[in-house]
mmCIF file of the N, C-alpha and C atoms, coordinates in Angstrom:
data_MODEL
# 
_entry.id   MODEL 
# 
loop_
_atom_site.group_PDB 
_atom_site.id 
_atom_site.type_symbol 
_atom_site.label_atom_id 
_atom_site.label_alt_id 
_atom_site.label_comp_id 
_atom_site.label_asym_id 
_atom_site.label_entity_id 
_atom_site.label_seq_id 
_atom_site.pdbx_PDB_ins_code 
_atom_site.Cartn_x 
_atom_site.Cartn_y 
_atom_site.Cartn_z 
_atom_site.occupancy 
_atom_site.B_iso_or_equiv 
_atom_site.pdbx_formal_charge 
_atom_site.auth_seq_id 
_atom_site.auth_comp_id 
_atom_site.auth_asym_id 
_atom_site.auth_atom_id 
_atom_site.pdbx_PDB_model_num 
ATOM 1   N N  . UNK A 1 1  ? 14.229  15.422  -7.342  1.00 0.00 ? 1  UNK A N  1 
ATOM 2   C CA . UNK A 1 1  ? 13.093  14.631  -6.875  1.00 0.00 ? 1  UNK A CA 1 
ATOM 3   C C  . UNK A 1 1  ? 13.486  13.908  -5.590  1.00 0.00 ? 1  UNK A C  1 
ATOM 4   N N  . UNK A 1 2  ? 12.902  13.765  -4.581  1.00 0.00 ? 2  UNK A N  1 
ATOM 5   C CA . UNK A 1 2  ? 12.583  12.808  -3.419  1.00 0.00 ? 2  UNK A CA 1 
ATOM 6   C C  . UNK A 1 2  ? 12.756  11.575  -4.080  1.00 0.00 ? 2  UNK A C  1 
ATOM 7   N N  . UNK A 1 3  ? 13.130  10.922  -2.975  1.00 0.00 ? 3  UNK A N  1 
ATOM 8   C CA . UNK A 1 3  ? 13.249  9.109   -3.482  1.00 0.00 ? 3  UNK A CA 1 
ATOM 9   C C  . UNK A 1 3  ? 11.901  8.836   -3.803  1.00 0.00 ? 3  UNK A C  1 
ATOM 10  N N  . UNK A 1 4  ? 10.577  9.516   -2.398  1.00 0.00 ? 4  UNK A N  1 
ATOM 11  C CA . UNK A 1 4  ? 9.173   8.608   -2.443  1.00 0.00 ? 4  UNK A CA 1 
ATOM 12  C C  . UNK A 1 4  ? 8.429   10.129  -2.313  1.00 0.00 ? 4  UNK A C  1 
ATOM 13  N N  . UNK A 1 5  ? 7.677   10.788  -3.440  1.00 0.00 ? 5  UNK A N  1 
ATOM 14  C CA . UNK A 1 5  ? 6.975   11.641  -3.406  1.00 0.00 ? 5  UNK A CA 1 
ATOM 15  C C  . UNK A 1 5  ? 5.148   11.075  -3.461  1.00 0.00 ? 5  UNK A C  1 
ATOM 16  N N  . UNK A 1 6  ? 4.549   11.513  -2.714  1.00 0.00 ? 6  UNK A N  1 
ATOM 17  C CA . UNK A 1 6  ? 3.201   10.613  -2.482  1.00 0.00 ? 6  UNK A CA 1 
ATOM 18  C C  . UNK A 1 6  ? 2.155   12.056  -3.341  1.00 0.00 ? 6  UNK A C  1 
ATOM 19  N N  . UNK A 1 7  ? 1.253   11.268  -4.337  1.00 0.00 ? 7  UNK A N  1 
ATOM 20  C CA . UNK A 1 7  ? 0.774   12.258  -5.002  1.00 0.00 ? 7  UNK A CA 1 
ATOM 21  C C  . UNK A 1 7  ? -0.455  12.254  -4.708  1.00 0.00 ? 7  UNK A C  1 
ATOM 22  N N  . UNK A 1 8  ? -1.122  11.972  -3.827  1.00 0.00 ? 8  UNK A N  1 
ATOM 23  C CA . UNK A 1 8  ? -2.471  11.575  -3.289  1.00 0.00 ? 8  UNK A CA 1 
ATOM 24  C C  . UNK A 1 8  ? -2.460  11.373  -1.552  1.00 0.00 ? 8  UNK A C  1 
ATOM 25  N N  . UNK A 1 9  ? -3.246  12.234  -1.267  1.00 0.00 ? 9  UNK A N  1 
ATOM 26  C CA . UNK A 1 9  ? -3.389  12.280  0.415   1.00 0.00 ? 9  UNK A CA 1 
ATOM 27  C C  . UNK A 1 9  ? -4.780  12.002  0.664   1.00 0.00 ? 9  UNK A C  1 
ATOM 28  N N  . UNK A 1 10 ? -4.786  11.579  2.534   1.00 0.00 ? 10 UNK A N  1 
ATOM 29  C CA . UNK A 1 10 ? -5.513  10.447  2.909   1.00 0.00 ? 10 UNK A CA 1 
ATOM 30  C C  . UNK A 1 10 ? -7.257  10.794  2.315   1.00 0.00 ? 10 UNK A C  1 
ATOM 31  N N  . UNK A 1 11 ? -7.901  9.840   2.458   1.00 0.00 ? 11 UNK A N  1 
ATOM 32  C CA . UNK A 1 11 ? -9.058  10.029  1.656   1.00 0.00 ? 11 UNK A CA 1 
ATOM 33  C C  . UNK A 1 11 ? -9.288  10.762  0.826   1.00 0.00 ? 11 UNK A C  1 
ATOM 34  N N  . UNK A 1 12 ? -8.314  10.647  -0.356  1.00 0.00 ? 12 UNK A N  1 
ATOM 35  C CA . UNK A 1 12 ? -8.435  11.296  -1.486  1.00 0.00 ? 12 UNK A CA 1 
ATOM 36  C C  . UNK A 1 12 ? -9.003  10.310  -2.507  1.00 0.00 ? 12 UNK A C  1 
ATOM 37  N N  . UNK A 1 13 ? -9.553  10.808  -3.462  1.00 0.00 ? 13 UNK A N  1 
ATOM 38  C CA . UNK A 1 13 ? -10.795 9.865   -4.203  1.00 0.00 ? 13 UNK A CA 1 
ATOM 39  C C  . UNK A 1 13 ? -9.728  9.320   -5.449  1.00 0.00 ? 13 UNK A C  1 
ATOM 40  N N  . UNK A 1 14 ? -9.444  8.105   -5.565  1.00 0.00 ? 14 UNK A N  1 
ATOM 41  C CA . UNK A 1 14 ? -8.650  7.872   -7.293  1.00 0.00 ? 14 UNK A CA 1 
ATOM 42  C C  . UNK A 1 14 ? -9.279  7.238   -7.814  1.00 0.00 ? 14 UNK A C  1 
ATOM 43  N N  . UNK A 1 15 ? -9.585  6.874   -9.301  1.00 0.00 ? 15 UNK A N  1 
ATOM 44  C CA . UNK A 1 15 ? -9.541  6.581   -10.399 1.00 0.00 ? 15 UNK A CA 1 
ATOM 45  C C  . UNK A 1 15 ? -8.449  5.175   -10.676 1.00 0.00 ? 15 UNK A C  1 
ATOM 46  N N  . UNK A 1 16 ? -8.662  4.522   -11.525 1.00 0.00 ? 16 UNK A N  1 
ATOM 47  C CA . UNK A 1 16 ? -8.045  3.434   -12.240 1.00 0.00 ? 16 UNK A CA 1 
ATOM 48  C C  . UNK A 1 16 ? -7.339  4.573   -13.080 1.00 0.00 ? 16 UNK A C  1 
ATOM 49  N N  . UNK A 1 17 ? -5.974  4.091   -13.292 1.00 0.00 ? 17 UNK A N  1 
ATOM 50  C CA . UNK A 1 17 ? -5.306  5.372   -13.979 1.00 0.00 ? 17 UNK A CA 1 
ATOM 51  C C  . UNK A 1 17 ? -4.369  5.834   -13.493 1.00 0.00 ? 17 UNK A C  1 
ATOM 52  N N  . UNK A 1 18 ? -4.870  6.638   -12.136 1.00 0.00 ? 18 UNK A N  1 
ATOM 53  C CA . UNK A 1 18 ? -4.384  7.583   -11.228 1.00 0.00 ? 18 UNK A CA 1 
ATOM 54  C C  . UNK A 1 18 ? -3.296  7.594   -10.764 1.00 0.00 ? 18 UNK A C  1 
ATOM 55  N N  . UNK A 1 19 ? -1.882  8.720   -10.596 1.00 0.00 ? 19 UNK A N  1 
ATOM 56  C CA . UNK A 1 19 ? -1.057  7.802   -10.247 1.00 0.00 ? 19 UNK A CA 1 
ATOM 57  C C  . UNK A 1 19 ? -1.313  8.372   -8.708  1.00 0.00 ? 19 UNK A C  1 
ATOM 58  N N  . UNK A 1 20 ? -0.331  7.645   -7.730  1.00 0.00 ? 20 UNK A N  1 
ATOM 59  C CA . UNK A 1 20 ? -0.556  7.886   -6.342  1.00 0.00 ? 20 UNK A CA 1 
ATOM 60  C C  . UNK A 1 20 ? 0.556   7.701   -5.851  1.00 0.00 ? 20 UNK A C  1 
ATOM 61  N N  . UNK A 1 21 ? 1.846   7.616   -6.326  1.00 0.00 ? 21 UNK A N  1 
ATOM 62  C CA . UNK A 1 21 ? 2.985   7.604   -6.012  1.00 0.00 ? 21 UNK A CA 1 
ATOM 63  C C  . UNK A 1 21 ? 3.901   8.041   -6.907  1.00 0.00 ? 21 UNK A C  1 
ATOM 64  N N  . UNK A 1 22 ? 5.239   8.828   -6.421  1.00 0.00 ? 22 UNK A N  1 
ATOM 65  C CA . UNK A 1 22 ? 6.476   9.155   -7.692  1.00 0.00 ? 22 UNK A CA 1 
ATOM 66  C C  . UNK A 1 22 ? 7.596   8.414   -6.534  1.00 0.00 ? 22 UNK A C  1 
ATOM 67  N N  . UNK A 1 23 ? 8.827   7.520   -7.302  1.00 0.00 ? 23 UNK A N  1 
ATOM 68  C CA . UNK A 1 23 ? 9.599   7.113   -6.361  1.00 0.00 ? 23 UNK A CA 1 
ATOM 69  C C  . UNK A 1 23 ? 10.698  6.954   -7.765  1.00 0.00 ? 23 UNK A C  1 
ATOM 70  N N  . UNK A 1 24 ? 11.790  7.470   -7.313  1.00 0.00 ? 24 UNK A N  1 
ATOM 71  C CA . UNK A 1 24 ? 13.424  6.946   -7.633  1.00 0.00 ? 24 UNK A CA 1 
ATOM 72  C C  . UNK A 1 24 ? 13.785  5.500   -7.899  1.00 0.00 ? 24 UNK A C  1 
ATOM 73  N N  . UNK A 1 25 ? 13.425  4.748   -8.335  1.00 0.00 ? 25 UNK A N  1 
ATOM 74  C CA . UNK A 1 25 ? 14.010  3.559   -8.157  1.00 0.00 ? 25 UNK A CA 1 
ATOM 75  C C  . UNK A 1 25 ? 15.562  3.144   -7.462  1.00 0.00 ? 25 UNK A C  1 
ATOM 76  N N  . UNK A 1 26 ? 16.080  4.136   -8.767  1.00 0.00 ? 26 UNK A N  1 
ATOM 77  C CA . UNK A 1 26 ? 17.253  4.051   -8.338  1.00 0.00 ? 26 UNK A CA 1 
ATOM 78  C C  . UNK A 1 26 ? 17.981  4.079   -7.441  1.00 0.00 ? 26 UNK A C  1 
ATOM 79  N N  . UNK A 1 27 ? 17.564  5.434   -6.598  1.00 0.00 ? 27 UNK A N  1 
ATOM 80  C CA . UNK A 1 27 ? 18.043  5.962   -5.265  1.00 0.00 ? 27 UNK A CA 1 
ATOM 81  C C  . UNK A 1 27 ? 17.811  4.832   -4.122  1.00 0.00 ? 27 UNK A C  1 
ATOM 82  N N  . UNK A 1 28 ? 16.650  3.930   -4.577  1.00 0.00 ? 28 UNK A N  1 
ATOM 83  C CA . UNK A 1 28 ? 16.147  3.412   -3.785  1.00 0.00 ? 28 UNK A CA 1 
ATOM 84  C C  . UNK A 1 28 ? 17.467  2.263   -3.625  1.00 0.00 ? 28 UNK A C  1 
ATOM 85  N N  . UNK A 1 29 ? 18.128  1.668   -4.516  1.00 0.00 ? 29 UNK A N  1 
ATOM 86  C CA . UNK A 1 29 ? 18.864  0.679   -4.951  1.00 0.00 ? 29 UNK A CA 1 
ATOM 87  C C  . UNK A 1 29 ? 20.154  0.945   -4.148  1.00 0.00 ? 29 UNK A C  1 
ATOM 88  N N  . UNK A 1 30 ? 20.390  2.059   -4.688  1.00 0.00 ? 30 UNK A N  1 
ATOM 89  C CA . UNK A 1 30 ? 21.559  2.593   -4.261  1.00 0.00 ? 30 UNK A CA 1 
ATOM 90  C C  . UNK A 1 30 ? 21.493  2.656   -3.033  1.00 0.00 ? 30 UNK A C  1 
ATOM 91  N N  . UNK A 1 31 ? 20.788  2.761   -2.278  1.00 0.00 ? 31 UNK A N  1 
ATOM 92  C CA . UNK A 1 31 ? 20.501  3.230   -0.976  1.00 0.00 ? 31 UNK A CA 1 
ATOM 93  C C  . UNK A 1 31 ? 21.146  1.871   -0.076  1.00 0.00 ? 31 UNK A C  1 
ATOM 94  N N  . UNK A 1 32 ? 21.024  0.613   -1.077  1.00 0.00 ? 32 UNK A N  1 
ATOM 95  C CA . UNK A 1 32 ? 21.153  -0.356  -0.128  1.00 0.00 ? 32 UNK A CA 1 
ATOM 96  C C  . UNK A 1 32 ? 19.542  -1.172  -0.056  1.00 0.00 ? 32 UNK A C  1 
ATOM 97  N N  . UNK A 1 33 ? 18.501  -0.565  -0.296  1.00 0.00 ? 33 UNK A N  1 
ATOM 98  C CA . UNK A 1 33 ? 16.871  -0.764  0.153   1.00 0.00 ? 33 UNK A CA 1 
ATOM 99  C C  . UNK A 1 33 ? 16.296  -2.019  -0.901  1.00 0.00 ? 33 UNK A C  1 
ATOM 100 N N  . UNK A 1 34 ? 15.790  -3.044  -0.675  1.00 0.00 ? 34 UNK A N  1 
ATOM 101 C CA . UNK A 1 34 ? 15.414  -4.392  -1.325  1.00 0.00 ? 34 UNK A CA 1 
ATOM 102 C C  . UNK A 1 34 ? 13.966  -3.219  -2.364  1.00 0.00 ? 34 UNK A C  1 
ATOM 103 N N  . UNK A 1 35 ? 13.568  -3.264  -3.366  1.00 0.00 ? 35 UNK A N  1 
ATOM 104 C CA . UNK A 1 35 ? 12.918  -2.581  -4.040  1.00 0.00 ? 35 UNK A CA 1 
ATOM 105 C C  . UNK A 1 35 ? 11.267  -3.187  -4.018  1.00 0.00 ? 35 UNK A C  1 
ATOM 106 N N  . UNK A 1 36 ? 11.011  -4.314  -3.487  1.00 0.00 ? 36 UNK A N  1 
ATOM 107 C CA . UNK A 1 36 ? 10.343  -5.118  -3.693  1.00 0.00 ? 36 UNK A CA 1 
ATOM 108 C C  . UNK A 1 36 ? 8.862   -4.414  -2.893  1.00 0.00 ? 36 UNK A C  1 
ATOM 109 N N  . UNK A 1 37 ? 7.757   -4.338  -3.452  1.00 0.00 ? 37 UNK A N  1 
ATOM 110 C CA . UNK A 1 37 ? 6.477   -3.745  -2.730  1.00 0.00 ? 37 UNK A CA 1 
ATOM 111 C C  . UNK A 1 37 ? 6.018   -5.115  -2.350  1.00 0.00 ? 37 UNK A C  1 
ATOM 112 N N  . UNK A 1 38 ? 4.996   -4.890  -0.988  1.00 0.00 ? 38 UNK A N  1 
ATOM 113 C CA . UNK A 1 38 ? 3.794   -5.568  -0.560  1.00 0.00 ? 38 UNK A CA 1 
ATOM 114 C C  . UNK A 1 38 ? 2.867   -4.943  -0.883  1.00 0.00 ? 38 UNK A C  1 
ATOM 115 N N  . UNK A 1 39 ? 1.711   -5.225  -1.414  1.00 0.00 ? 39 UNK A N  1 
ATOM 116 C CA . UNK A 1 39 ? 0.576   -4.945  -1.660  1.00 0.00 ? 39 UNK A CA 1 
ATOM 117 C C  . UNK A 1 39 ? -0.590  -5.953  -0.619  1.00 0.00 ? 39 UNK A C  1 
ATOM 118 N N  . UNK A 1 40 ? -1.534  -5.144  -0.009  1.00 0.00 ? 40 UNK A N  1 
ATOM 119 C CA . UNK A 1 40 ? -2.682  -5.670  1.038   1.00 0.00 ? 40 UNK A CA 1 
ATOM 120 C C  . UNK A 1 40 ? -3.533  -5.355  1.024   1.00 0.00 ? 40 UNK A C  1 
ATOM 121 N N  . UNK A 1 41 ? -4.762  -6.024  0.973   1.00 0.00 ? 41 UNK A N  1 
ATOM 122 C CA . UNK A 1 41 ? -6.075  -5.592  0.480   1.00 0.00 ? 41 UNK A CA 1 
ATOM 123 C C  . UNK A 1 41 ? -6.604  -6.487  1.649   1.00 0.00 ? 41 UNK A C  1 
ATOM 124 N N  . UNK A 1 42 ? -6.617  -5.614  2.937   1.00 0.00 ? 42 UNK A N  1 
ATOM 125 C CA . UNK A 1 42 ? -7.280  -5.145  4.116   1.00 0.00 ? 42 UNK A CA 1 
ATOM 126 C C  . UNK A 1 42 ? -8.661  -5.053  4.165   1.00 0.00 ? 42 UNK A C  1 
ATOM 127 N N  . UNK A 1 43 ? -9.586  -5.010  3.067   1.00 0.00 ? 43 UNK A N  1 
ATOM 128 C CA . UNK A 1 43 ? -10.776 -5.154  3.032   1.00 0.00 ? 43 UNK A CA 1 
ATOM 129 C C  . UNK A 1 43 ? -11.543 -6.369  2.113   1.00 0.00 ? 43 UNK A C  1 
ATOM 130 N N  . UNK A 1 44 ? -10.940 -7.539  1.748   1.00 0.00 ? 44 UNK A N  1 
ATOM 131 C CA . UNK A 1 44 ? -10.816 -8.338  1.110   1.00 0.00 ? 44 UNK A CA 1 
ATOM 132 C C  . UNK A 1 44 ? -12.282 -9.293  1.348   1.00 0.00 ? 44 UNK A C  1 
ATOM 133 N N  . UNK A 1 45 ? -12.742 -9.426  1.988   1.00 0.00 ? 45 UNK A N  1 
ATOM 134 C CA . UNK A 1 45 ? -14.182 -9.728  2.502   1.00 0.00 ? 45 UNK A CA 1 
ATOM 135 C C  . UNK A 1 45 ? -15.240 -9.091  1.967   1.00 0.00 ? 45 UNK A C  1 
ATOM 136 N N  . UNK A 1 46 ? -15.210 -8.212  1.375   1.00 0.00 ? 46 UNK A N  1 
ATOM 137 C CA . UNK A 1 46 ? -15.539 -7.280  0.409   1.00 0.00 ? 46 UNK A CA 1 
ATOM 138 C C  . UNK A 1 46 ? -16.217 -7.290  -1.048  1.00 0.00 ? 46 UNK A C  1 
ATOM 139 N N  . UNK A 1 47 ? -15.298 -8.605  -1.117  1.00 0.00 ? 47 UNK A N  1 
ATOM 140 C CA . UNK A 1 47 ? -15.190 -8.812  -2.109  1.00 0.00 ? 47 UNK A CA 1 
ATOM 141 C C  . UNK A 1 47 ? -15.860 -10.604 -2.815  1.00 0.00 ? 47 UNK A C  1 
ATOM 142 N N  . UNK A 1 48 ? -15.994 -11.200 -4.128  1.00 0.00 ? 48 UNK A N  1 
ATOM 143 C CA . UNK A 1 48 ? -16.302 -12.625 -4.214  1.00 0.00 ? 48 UNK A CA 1 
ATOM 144 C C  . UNK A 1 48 ? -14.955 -12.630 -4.715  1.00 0.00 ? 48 UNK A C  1 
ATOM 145 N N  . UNK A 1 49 ? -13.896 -12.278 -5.226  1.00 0.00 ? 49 UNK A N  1 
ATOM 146 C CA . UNK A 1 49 ? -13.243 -12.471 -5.876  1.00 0.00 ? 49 UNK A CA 1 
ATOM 147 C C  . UNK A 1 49 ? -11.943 -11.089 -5.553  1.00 0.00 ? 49 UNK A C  1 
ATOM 148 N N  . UNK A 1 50 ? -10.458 -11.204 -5.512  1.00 0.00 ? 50 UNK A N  1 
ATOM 149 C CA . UNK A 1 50 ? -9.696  -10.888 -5.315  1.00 0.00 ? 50 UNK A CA 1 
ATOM 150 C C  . UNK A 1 50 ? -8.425  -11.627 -6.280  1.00 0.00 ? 50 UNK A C  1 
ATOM 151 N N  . UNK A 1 51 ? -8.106  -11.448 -7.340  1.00 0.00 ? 51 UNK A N  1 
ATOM 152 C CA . UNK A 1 51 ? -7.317  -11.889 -8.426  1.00 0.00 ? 51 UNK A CA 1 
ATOM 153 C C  . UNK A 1 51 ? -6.041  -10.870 -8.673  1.00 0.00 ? 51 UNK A C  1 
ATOM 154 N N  . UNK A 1 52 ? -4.739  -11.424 -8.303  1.00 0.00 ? 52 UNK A N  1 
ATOM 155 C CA . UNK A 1 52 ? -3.193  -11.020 -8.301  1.00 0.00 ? 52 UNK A CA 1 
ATOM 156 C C  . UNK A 1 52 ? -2.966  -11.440 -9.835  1.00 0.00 ? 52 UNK A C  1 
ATOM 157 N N  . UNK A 1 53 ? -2.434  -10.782 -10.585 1.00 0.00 ? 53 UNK A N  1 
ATOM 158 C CA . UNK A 1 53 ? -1.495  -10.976 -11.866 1.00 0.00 ? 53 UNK A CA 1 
ATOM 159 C C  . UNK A 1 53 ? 0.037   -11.623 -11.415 1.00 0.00 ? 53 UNK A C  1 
ATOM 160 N N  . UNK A 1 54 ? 0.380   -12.475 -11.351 1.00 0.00 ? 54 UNK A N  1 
ATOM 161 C CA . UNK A 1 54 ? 1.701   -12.606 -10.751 1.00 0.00 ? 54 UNK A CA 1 
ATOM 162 C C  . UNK A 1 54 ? 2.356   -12.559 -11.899 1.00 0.00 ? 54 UNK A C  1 
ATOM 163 N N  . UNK A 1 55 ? 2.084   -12.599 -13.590 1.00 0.00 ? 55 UNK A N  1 
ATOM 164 C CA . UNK A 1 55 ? 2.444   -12.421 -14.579 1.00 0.00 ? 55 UNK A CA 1 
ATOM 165 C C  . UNK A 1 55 ? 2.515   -10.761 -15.005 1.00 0.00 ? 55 UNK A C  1 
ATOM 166 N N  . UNK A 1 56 ? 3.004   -9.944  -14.160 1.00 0.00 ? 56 UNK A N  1 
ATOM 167 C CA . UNK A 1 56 ? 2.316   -8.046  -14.484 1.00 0.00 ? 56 UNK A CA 1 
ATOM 168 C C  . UNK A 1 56 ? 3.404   -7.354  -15.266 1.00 0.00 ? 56 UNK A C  1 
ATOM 169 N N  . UNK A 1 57 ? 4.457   -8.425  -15.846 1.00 0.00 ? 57 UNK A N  1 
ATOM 170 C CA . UNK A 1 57 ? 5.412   -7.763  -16.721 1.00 0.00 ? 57 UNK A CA 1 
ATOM 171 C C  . UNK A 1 57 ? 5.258   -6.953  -18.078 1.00 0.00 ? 57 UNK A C  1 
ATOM 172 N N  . UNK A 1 58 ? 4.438   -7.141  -18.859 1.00 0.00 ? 58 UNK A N  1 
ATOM 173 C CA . UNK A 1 58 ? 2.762   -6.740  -19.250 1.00 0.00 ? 58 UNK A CA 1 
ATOM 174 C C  . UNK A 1 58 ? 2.036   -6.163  -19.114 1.00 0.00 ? 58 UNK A C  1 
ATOM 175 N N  . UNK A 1 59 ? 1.761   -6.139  -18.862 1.00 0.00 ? 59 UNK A N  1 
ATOM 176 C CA . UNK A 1 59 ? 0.775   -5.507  -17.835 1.00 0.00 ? 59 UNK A CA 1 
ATOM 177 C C  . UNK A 1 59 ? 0.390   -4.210  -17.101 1.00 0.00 ? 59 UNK A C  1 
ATOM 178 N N  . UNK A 1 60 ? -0.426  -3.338  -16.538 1.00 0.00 ? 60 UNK A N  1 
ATOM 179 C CA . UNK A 1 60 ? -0.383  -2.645  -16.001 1.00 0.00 ? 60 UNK A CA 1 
ATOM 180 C C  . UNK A 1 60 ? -1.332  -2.839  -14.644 1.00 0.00 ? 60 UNK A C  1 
ATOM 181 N N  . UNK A 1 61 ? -2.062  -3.732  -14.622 1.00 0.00 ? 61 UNK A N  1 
ATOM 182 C CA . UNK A 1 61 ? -2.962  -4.145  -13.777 1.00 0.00 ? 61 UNK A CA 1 
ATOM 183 C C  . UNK A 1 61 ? -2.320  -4.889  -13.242 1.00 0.00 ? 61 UNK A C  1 
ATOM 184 N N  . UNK A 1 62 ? -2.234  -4.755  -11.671 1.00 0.00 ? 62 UNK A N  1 
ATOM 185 C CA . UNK A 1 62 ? -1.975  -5.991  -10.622 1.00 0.00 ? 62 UNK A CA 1 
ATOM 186 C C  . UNK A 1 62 ? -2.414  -6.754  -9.845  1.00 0.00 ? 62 UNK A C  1 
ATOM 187 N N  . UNK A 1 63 ? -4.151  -5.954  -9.885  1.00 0.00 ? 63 UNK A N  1 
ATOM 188 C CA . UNK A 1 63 ? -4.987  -6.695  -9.087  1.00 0.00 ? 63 UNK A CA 1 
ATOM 189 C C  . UNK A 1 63 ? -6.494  -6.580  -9.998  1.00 0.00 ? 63 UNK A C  1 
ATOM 190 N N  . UNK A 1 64 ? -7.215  -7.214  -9.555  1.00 0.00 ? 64 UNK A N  1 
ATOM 191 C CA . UNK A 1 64 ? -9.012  -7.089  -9.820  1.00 0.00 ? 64 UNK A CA 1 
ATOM 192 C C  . UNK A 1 64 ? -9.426  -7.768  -9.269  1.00 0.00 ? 64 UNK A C  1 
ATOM 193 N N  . UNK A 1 65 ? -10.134 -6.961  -8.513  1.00 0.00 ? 65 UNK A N  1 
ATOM 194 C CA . UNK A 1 65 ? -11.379 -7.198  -7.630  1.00 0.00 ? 65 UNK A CA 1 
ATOM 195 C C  . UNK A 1 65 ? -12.954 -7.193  -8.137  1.00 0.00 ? 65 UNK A C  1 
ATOM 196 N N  . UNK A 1 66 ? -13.708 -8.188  -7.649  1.00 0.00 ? 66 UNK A N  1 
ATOM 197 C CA . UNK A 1 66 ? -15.177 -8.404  -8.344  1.00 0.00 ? 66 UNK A CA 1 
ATOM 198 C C  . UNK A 1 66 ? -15.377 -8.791  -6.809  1.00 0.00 ? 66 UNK A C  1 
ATOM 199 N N  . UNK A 1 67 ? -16.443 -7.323  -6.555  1.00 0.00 ? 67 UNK A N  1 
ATOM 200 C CA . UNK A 1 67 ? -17.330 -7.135  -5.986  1.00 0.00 ? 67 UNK A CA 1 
ATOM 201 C C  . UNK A 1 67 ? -18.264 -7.830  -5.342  1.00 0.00 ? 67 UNK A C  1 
ATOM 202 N N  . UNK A 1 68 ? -18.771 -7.991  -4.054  1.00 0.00 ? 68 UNK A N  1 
ATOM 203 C CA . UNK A 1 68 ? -19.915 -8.863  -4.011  1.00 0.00 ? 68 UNK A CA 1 
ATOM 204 C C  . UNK A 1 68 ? -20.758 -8.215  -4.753  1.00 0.00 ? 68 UNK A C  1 
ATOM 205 N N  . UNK A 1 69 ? -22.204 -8.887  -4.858  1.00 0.00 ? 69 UNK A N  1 
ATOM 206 C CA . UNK A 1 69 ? -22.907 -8.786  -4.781  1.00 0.00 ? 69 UNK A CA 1 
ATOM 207 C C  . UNK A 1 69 ? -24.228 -8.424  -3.964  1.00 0.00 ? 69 UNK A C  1 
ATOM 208 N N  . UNK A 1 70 ? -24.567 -7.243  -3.911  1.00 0.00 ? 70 UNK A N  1 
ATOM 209 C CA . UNK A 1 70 ? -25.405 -6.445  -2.821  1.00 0.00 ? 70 UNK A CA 1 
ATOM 210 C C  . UNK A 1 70 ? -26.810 -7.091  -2.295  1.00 0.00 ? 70 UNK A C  1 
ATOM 211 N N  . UNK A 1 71 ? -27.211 -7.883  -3.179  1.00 0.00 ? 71 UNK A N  1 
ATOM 212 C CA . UNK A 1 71 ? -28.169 -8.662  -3.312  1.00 0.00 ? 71 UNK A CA 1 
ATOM 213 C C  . UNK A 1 71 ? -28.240 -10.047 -2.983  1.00 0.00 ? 71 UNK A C  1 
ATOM 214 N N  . UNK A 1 72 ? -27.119 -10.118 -3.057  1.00 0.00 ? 72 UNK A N  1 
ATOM 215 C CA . UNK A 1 72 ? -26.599 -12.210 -2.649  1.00 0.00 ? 72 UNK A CA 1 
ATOM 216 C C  . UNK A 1 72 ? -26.743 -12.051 -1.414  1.00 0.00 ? 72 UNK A C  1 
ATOM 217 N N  . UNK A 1 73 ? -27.109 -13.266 -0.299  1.00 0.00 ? 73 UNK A N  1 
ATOM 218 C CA . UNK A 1 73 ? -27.293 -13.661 1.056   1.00 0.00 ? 73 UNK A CA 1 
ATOM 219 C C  . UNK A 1 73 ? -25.821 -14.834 1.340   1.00 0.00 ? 73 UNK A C  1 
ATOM 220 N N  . UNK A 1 74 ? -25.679 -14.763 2.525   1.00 0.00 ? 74 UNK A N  1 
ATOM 221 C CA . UNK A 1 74 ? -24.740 -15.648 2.923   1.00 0.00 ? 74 UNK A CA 1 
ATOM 222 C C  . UNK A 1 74 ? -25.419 -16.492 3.698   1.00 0.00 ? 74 UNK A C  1 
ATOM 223 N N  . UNK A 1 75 ? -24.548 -17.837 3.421   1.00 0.00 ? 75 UNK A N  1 
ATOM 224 C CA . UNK A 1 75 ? -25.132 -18.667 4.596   1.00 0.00 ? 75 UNK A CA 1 
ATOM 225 C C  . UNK A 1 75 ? -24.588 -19.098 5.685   1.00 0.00 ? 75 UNK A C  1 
# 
């Protein structure tokens, strides 16, 4: 296996579920490489609500997002 095999290419449609990455951890470690992801949600305006799990040990969810509302007005 590749350290970072990408299982989903650009505008490809996913699912909750889905995976979209295969990566080594290990290799990664070994390598010397800090393991740590950023995650960015670049379209965040988007949204009323944008909620991080900083508790995701648990977990499988790291984020949820709630939607505006299509119908709500801004002021």
């Amino acid at each position: 296996m590749t350290v970072v095999k990408p299982l989903v290419k650009e505008n490809d449609r996913i699912i909750i579920g889905d995976k979209i990455v295969e990566f080594d951890l290990e290799q990664i470690k070994a390598a010397g490489y800090d393991p740590t992801v950023m995650v960015v949600v670049t379209n965040s305006y988007q949204y009323d609500q944008v909620q991080v799990n900083l508790d995701n040990s648990n977990s499988k969810q790291l984020l949820q997002v709630k939607p505006k509302d299509p119908n709500q007005t801004t002021s």
